[in-house]
N, CA, C and O of each residue as an XYZ file, in Angstrom:
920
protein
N       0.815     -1.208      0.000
C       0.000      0.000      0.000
C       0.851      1.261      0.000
O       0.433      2.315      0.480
N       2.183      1.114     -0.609
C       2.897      2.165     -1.176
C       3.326      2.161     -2.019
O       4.013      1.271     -2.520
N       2.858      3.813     -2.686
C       2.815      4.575     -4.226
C       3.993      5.467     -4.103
O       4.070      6.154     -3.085
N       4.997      5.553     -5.076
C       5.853      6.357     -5.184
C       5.858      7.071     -6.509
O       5.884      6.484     -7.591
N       5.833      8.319     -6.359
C       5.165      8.956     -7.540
C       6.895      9.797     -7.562
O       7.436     10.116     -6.504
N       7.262      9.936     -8.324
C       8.747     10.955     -8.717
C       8.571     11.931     -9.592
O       7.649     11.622    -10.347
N       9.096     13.130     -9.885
C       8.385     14.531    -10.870
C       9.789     14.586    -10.999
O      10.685     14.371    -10.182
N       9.810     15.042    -12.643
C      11.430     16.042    -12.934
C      10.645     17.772    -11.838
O      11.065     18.378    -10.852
N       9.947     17.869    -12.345
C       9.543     19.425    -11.453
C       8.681     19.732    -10.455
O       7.521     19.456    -10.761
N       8.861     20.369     -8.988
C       8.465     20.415     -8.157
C       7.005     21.369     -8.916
O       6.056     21.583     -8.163
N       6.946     21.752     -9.999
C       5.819     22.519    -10.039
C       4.576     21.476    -10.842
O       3.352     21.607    -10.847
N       5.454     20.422    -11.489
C       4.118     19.497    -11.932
C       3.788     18.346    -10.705
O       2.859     17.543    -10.791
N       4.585     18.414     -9.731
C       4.316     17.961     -8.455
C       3.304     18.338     -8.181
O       2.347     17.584     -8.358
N       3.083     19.735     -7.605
C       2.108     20.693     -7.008
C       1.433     20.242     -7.987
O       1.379     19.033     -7.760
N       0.895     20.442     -8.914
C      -0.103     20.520     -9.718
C      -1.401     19.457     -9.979
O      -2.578     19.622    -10.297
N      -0.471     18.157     -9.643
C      -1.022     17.006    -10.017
C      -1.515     16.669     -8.508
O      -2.567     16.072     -8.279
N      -0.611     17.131     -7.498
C      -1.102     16.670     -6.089
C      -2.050     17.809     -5.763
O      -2.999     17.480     -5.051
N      -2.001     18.881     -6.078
C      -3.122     20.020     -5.270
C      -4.506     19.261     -6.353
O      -5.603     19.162     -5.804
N      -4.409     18.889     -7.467
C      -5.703     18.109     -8.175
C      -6.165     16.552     -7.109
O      -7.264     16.011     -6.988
N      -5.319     16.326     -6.714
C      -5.713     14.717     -6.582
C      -6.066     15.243     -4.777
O      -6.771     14.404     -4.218
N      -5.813     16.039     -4.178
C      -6.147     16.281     -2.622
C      -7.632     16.780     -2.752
O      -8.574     16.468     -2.024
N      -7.638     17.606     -3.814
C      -9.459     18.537     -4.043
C     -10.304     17.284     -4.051
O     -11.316     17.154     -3.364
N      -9.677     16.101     -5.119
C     -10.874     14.949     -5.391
C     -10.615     14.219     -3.906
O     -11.728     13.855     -3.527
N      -9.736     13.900     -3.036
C     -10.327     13.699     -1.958
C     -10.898     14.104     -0.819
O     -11.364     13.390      0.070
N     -10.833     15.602     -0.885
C     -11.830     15.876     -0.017
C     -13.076     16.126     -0.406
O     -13.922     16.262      0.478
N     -13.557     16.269     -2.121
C     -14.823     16.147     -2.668
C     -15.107     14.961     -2.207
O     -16.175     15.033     -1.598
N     -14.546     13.579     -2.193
C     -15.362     12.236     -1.519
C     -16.042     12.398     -0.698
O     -17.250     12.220     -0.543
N     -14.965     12.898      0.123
C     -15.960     13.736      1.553
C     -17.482     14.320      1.691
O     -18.610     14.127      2.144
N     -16.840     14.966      1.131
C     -18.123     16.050      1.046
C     -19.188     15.698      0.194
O     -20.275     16.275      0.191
N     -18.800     14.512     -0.713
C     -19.949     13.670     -1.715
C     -20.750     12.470     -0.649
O     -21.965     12.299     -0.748
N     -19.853     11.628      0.430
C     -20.679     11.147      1.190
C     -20.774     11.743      2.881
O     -21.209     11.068      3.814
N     -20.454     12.617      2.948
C     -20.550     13.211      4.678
C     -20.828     14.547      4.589
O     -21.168     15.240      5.548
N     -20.685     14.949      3.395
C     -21.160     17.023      3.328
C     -20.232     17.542      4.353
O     -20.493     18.472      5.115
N     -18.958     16.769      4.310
C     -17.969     17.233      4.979
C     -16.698     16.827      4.606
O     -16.433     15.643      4.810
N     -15.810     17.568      4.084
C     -13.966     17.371      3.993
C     -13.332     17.556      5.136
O     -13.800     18.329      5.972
N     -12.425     17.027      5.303
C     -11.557     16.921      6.944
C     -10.006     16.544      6.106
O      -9.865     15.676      5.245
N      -9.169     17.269      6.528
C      -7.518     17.180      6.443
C      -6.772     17.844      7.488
O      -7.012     18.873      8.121
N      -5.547     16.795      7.534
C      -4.557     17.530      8.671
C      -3.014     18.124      7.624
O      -2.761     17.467      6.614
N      -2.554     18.742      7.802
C      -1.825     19.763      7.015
C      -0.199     19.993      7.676
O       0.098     20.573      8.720
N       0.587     19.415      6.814
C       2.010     19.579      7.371
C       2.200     20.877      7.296
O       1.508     21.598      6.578
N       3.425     21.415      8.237
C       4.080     22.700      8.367
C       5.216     22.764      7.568
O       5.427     22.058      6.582
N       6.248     23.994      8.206
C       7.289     24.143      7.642
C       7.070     24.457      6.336
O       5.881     24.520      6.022
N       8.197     24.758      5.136
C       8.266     25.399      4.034
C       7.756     24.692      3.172
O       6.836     25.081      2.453
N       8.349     23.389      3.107
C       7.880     22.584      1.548
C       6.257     22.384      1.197
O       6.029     21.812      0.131
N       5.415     22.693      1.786
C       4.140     22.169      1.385
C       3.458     23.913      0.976
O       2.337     24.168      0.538
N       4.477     24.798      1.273
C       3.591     26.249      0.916
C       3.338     26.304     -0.513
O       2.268     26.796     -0.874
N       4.120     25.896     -1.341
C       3.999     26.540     -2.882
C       2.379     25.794     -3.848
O       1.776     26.187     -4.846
N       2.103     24.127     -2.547
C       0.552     23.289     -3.009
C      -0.614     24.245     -2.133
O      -1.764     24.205     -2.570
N      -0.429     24.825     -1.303
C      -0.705     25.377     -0.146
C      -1.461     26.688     -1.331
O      -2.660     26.909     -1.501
N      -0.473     27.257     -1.884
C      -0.970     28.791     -2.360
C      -1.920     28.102     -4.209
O      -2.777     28.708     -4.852
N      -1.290     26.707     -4.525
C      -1.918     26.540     -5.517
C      -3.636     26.299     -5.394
O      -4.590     26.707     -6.056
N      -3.446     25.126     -3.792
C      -5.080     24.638     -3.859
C      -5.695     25.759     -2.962
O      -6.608     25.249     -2.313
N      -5.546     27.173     -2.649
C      -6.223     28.320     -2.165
C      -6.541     28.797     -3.318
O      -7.537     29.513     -3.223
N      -6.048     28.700     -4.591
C      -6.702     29.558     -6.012
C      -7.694     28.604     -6.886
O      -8.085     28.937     -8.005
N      -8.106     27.221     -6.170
C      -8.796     26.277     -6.761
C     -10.566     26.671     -6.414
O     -10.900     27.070     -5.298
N     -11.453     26.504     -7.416
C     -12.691     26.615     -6.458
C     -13.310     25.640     -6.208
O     -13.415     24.885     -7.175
N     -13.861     25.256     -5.158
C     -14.267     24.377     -4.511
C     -15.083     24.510     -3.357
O     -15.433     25.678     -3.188
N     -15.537     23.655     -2.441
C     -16.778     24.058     -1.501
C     -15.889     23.868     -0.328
O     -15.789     22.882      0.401
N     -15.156     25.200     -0.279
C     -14.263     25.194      0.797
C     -14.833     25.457      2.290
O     -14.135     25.528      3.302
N     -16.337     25.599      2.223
C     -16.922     25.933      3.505
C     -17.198     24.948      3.736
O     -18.053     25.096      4.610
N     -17.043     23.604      3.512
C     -17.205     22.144      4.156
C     -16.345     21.471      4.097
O     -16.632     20.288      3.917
N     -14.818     21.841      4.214
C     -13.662     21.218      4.422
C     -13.310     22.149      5.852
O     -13.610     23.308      6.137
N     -12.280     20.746      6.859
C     -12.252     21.457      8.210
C     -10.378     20.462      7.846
O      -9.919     19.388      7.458
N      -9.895     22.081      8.428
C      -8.573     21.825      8.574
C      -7.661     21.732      9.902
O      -7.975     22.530     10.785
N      -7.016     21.221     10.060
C      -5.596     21.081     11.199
C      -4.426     20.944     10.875
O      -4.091     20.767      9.703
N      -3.520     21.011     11.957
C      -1.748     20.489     11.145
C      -2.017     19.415     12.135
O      -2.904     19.133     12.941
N      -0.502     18.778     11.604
C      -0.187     17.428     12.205
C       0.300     17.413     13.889
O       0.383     16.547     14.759
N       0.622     19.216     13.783
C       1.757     19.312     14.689
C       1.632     20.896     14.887
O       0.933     21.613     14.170
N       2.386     21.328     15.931
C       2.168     22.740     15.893
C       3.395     22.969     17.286
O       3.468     22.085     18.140
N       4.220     24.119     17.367
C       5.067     24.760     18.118
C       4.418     25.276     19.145
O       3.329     25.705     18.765
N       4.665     25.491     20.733
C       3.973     26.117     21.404
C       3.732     27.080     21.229
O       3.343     27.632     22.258
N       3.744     27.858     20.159
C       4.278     29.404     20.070
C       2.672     29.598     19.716
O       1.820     28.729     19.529
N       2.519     31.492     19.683
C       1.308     31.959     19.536
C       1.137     32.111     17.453
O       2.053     32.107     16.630
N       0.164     32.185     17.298
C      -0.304     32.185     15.992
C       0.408     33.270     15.173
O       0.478     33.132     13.952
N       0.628     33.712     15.423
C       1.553     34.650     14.910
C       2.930     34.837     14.959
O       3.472     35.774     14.373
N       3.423     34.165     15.496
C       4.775     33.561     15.936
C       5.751     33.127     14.496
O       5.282     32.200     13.836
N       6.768     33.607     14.105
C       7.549     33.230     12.955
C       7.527     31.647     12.653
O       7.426     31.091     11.560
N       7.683     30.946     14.251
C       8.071     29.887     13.901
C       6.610     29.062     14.129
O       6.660     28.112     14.912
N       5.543     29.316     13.604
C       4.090     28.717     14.006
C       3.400     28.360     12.434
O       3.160     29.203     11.569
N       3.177     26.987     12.339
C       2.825     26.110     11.570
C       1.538     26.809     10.870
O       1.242     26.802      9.675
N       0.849     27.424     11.975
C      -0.937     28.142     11.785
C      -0.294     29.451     10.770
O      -0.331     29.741      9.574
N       0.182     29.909     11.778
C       1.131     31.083     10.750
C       1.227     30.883      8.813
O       0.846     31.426      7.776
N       1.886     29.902      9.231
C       2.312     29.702      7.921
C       0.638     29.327      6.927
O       0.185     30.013      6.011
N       0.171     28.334      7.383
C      -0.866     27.974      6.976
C      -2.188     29.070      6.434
O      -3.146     28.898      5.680
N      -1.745     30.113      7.141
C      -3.273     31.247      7.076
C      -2.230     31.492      5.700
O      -2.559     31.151      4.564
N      -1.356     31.929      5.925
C      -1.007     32.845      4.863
C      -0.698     32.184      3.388
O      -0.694     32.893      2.381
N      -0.490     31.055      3.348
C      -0.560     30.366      2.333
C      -1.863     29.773      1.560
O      -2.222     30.043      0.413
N      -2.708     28.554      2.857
C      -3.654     28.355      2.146
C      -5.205     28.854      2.484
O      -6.084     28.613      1.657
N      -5.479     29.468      3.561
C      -6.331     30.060      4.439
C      -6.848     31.514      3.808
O      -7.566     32.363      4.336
N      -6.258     31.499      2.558
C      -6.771     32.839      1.542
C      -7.086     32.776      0.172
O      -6.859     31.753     -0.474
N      -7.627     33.855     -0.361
C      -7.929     33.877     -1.641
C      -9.329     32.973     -2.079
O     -10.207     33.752     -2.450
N      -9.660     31.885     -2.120
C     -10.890     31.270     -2.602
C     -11.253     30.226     -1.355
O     -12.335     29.842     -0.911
N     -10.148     29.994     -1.058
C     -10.018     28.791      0.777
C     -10.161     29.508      1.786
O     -10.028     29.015      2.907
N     -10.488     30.932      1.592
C     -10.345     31.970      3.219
C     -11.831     30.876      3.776
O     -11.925     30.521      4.950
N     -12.650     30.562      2.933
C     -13.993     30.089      3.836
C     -13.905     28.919      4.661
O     -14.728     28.550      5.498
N     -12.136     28.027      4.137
C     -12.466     26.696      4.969
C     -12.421     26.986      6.168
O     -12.276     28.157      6.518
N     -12.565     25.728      7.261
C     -12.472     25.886      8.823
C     -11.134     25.185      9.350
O     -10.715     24.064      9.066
N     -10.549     26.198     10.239
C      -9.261     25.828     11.131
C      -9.192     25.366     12.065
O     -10.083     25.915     12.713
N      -8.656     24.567     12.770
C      -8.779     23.930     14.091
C      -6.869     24.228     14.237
O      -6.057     23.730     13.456
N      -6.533     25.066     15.322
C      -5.385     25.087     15.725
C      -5.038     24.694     16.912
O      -5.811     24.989     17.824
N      -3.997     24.050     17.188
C      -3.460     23.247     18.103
C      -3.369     23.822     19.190
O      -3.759     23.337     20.252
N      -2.653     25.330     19.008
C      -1.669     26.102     20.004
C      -3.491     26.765     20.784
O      -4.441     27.192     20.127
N      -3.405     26.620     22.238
C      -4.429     27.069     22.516
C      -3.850     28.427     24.192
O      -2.651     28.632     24.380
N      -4.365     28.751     24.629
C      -4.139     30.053     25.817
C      -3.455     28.853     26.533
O      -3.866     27.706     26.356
N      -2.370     29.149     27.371
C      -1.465     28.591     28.644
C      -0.439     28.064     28.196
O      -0.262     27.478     27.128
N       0.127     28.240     28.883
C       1.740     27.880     29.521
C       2.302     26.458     28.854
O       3.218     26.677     28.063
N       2.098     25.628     28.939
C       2.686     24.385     27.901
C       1.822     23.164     27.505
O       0.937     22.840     28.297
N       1.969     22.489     26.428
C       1.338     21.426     25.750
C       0.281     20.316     27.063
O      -0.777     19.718     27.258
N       1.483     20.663     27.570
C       0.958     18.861     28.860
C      -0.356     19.408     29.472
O      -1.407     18.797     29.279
N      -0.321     20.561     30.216
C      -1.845     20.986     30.698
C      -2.519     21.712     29.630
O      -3.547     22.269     30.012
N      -2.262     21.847     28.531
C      -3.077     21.880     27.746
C      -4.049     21.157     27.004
O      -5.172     21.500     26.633
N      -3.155     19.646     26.788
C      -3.623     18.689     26.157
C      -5.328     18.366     25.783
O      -5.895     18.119     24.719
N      -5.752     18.481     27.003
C      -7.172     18.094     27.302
C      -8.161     19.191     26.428
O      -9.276     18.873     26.012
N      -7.692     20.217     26.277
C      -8.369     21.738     26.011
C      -8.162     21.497     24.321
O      -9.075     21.695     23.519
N      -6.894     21.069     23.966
C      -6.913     20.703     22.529
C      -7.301     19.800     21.888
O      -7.455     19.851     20.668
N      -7.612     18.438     22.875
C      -8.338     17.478     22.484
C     -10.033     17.592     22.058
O     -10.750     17.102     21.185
N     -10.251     18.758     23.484
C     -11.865     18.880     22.840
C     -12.212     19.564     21.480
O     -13.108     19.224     20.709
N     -11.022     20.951     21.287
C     -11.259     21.205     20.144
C     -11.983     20.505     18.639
O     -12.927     20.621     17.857
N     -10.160     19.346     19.073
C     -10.235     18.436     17.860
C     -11.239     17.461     17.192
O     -11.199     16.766     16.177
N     -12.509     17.772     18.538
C     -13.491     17.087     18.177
C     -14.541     17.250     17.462
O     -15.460     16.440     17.340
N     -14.454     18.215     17.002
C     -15.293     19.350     15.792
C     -14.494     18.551     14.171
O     -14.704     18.863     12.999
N     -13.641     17.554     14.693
C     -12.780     17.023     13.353
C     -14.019     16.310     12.705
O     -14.969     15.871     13.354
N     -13.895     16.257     11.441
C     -14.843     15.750     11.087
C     -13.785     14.390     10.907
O     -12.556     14.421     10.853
N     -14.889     12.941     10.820
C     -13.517     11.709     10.826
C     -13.938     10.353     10.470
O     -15.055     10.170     10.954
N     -13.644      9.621     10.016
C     -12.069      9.917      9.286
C     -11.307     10.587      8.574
O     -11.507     10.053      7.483
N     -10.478     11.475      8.376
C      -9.743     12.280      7.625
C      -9.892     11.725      6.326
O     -10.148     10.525      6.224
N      -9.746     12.549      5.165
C      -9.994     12.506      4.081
C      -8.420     12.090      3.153
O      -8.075     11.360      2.224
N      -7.896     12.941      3.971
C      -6.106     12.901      3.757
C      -5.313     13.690      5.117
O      -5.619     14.627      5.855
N      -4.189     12.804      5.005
C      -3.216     13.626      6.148
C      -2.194     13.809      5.304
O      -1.635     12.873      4.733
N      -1.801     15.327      5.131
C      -0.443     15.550      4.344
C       0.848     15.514      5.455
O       0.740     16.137      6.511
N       1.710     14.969      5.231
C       2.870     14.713      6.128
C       4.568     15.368      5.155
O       4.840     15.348      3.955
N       5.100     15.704      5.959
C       6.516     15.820      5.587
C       7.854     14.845      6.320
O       7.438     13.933      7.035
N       9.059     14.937      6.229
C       9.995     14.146      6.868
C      11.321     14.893      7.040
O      11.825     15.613      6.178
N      11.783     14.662      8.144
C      12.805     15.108      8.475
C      13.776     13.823      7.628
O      13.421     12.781      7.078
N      15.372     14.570      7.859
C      16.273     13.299      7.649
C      16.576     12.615      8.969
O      17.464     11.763      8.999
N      15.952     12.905      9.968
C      16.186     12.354     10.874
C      14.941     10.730     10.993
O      15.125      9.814     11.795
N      13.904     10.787     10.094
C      13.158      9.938      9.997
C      11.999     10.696     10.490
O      11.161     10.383      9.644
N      11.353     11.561     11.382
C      10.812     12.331     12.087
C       9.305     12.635     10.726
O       9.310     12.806      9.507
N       8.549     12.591     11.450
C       6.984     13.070     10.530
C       6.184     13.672     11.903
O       6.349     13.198     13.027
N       5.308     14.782     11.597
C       4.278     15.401     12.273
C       6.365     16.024     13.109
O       7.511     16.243     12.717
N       5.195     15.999     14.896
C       6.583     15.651     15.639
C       6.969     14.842     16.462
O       7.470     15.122     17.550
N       6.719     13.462     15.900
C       7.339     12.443     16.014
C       8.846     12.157     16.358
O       9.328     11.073     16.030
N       9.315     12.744     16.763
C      10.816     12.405     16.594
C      11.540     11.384     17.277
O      11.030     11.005     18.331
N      12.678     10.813     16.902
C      13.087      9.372     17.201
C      14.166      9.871     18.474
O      14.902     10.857     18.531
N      13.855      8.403     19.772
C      14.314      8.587     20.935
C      13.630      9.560     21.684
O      14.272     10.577     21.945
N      12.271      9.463     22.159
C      11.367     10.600     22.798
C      11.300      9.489     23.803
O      11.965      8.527     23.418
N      10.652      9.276     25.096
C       9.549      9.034     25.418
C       8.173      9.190     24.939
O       7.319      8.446     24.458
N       8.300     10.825     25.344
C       6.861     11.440     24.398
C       6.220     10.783     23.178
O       5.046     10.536     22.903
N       7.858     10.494     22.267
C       7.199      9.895     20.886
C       6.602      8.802     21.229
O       5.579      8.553     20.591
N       6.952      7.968     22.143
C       6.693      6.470     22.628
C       5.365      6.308     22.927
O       4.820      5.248     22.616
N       4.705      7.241     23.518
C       3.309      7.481     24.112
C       2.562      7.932     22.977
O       1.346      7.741     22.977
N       3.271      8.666     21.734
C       2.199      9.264     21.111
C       1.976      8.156     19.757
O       1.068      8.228     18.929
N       3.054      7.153     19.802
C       3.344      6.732     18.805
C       2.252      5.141     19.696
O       1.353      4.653     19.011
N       2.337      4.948     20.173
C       1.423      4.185     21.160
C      -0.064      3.566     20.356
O      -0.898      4.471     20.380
N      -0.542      2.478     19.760
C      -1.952      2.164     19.212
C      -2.928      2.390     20.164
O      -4.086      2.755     19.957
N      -2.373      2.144     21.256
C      -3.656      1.746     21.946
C      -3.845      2.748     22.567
O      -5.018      2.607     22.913
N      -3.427      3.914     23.058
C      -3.370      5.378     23.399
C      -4.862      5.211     23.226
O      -5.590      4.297     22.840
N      -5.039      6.448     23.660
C      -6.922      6.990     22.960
C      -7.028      8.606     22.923
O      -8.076      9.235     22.776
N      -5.603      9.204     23.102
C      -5.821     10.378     22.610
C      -5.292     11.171     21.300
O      -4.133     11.067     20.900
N      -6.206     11.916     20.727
C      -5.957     12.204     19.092
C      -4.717     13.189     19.154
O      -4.285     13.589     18.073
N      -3.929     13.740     20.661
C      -2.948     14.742     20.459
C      -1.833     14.355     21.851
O      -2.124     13.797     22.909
N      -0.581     14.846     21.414
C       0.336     14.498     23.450
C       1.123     15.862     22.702
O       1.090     16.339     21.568
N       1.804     16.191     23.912
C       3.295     16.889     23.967
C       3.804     16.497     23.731
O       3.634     15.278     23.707
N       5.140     17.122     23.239
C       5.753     16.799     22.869
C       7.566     17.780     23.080
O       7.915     18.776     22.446
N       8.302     17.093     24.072
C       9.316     17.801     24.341
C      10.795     17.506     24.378
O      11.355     16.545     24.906
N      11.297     18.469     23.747
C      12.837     17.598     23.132
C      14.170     18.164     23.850
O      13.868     19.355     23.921
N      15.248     18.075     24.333
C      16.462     18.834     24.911
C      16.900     19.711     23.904
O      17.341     19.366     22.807
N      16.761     20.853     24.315
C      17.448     21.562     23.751
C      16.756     22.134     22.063
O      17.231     22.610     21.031
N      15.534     21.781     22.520
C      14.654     22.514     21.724
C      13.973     23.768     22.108
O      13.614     23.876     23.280
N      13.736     24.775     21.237
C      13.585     26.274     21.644
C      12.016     26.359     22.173
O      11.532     26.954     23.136
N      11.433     25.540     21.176
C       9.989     25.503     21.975
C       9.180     24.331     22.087
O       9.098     23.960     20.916
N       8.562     23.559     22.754
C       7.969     22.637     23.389
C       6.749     22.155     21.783
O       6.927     22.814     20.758
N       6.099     21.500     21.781
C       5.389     21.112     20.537
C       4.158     20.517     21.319
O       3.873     20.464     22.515
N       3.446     20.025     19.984
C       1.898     19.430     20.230
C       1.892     18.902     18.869
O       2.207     19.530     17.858
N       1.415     17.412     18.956
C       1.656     16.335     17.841
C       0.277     15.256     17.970
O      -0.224     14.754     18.976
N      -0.011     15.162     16.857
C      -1.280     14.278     16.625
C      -0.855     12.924     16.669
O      -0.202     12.435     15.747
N      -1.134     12.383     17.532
C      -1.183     11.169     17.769
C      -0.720      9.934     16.386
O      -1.534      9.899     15.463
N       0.050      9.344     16.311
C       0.239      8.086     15.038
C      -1.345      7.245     14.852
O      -1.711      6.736     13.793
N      -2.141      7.246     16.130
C      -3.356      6.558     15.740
C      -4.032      7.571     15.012
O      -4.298      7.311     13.838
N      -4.417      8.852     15.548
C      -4.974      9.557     15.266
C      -4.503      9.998     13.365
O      -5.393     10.399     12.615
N      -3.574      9.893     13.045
C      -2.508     10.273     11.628
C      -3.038      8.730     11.045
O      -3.342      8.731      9.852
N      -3.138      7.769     11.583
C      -3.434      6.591     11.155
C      -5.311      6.399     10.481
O      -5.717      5.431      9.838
N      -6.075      7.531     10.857
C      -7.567      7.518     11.349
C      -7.445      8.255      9.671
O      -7.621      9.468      9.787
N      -7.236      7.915      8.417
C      -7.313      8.276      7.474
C      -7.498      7.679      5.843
O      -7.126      6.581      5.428
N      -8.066      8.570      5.216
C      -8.325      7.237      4.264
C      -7.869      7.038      2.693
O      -8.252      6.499      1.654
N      -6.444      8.096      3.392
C      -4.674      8.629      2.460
C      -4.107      9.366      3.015
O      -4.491     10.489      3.340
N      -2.972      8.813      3.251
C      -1.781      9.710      3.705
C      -0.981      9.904      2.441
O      -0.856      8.958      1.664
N      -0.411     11.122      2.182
C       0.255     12.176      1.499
C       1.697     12.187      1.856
O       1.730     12.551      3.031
N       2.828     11.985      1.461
C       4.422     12.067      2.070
C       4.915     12.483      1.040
O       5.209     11.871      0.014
N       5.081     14.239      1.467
C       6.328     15.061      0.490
C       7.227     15.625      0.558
O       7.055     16.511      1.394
N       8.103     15.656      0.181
C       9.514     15.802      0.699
C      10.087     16.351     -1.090
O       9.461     16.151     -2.132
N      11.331     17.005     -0.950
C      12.576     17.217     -1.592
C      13.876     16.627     -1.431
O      14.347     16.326     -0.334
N      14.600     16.423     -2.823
C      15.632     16.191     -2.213
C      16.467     14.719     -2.101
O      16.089     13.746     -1.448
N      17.444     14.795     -2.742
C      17.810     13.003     -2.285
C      18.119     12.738     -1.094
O      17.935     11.587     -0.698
N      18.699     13.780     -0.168
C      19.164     13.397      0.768
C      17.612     12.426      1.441
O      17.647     11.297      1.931
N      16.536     13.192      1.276
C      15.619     12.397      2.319
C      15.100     11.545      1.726
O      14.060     11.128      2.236
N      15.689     10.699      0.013
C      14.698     10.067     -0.451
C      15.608      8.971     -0.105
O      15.169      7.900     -0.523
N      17.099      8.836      0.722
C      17.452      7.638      0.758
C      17.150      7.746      2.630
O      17.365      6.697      3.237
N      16.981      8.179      2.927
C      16.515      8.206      4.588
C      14.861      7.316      4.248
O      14.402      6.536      5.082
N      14.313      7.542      3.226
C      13.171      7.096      2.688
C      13.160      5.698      2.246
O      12.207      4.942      2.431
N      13.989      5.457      1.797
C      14.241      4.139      1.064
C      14.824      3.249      2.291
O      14.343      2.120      2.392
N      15.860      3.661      3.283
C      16.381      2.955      4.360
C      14.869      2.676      5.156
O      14.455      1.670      5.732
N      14.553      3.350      5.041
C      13.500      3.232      6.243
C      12.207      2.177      5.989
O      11.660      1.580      6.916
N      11.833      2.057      4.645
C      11.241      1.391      3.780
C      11.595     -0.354      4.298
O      10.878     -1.354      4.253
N      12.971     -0.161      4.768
C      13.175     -1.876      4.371
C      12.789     -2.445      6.054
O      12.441     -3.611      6.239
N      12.884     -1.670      6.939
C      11.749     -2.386      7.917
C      11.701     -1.737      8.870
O      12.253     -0.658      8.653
N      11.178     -1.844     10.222
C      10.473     -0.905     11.237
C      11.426     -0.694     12.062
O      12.129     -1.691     12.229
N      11.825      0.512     12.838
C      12.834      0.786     13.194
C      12.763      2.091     14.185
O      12.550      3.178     13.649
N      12.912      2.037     15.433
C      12.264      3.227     16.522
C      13.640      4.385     16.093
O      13.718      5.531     16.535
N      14.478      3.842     15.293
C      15.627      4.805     14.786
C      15.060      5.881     13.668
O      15.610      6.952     13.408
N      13.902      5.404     13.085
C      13.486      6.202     11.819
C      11.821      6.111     12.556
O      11.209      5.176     12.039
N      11.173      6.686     13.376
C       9.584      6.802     13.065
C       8.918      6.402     12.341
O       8.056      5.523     12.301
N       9.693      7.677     11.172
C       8.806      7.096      9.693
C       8.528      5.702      8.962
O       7.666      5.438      8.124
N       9.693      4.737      9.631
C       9.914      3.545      8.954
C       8.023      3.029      9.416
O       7.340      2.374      8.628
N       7.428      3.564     10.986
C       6.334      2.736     11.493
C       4.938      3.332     10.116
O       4.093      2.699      9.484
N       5.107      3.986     10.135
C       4.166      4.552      8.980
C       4.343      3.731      7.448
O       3.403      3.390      6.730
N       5.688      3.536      7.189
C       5.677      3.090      5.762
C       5.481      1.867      5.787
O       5.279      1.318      4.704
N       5.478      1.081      6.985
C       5.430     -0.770      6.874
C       3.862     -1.182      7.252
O       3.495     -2.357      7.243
N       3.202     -0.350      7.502
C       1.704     -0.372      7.937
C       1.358     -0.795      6.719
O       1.976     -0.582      5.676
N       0.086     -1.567      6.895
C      -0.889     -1.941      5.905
C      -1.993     -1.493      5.986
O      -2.431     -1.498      4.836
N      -2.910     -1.003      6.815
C      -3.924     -0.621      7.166
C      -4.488      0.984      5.852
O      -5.499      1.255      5.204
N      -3.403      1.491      6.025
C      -3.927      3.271      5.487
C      -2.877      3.468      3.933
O      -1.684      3.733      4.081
N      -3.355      3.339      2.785
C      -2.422      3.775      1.617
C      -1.355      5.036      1.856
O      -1.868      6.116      2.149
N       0.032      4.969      1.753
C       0.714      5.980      1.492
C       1.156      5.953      0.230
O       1.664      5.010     -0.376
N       0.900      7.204     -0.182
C       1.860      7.892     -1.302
C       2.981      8.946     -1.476
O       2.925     10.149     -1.222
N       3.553      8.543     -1.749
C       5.001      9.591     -1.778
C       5.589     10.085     -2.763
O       6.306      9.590     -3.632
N       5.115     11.438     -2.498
C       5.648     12.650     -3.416
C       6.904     13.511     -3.736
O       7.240     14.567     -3.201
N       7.422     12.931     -4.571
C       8.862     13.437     -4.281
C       9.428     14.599     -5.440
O       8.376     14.854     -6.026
N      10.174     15.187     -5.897
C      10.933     16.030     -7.006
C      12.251     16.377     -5.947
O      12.196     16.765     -4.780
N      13.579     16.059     -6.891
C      14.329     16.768     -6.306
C      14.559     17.810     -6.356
O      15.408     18.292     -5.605
């Protein structure tokens, strides 16, 4: 249940994937009158981000989230929501609905509960979860050698979000659960770059608490596809 799709150009990338994400959240909205997606951060997903905001579509019945989010406030340089308003949260998509992670107080852990209820306005199963990858193996913020990751990465857990806290990281995080990332009916993996397409390929050949990502790609349960251009 893995598709590896390769582009000479990151722009017929975008093109073909901001088409094929619209037809799955039209499924949605063809049997539930509702689209639901969770939405990677960071840079690489802005340039599909500004394409499927100029698409028209019945963006007032698609409900959005990220995978992951920085403790930081919404406006914050380094804030996932940030990025997200300004990319896809405008132009013809200003009407979809946001669900953001980062909520009022002091850190993730006593927050947890306050972001969980949010998340319950999710409409679900997700339609698609778009994901990215570190070279460290790392997706959402998953990252390898946590505890935290251990709990969030956890099946039998029952919550859709944990903290998430690393040494010597500048700010504390909030990460959707692997069940919850699992609660979908396509996952999306895009990345640049060879360096991460052989961190991709290592990880591929079997499960490994050294690579996260490896637990996602050996699953059978949820189709991944992986989007790549160097």
């Amino acid at each position: 249940m893995l598709e590896l799709k390769k582009y000479i150009s990151r722009t017929e990338l975008v093109e073909e994937l901001s088409a094929n994400i619209i037809s799955m959240l039209r499924q949605g909205i063809d049997e539930r009158d509702e689209g639901s997606m969770l939405l990677s951060g960071g840079s690489t997903p802005a340039q599909l981000y500004e394409k499927m905001s100029n698409t028209n579509f019945d963006w007032e019945k698609v409900w959005f989230a990220p995978t992951d989010e920085r403790w930081v406030g919404p406006g914050h340089a380094d804030s996932n929501e940030k990025m997200i308003r300004n990319t896809l949260l405008v132009n013809k998509a200003r009407a979809a609905h946001y669900i953001g992670l980062k909520v009022e107080g002091e850190n993730p852990i006593a927050c947890s509960p306050a972001v969980e209820e949010k998340l319950k306005k999710m409409p679900m199963p997700f339609d698609a979860v778009l994901l990215g990858m570190g070279e460290d193996g790392h997706f959402a913020s998953l990252f390898p050698y946590l505890d935290d990751t251990k709990k969030a990465m956890d099946l039998d857990g029952s919550s859709l979000c944990y903290p998430i806290r690393r040494d010597g990281d500048e700010h504390d995080r909030i990460t959707m659960s692997y069940k919850a990332i699992l609660s979908t009916r396509n996952i999306i993996l895009l990345f640049f770059g060879k360096s991460k397409l052989a961190v991709f390929e290592q990880a591929v050949k079997n499960v490994s608490e050294h690579l996260p990502i490896s637990y996602l790609l050996n699953q059978s349960n949820v189709p991944v596809t992986l989007y790549w251009a160097e």
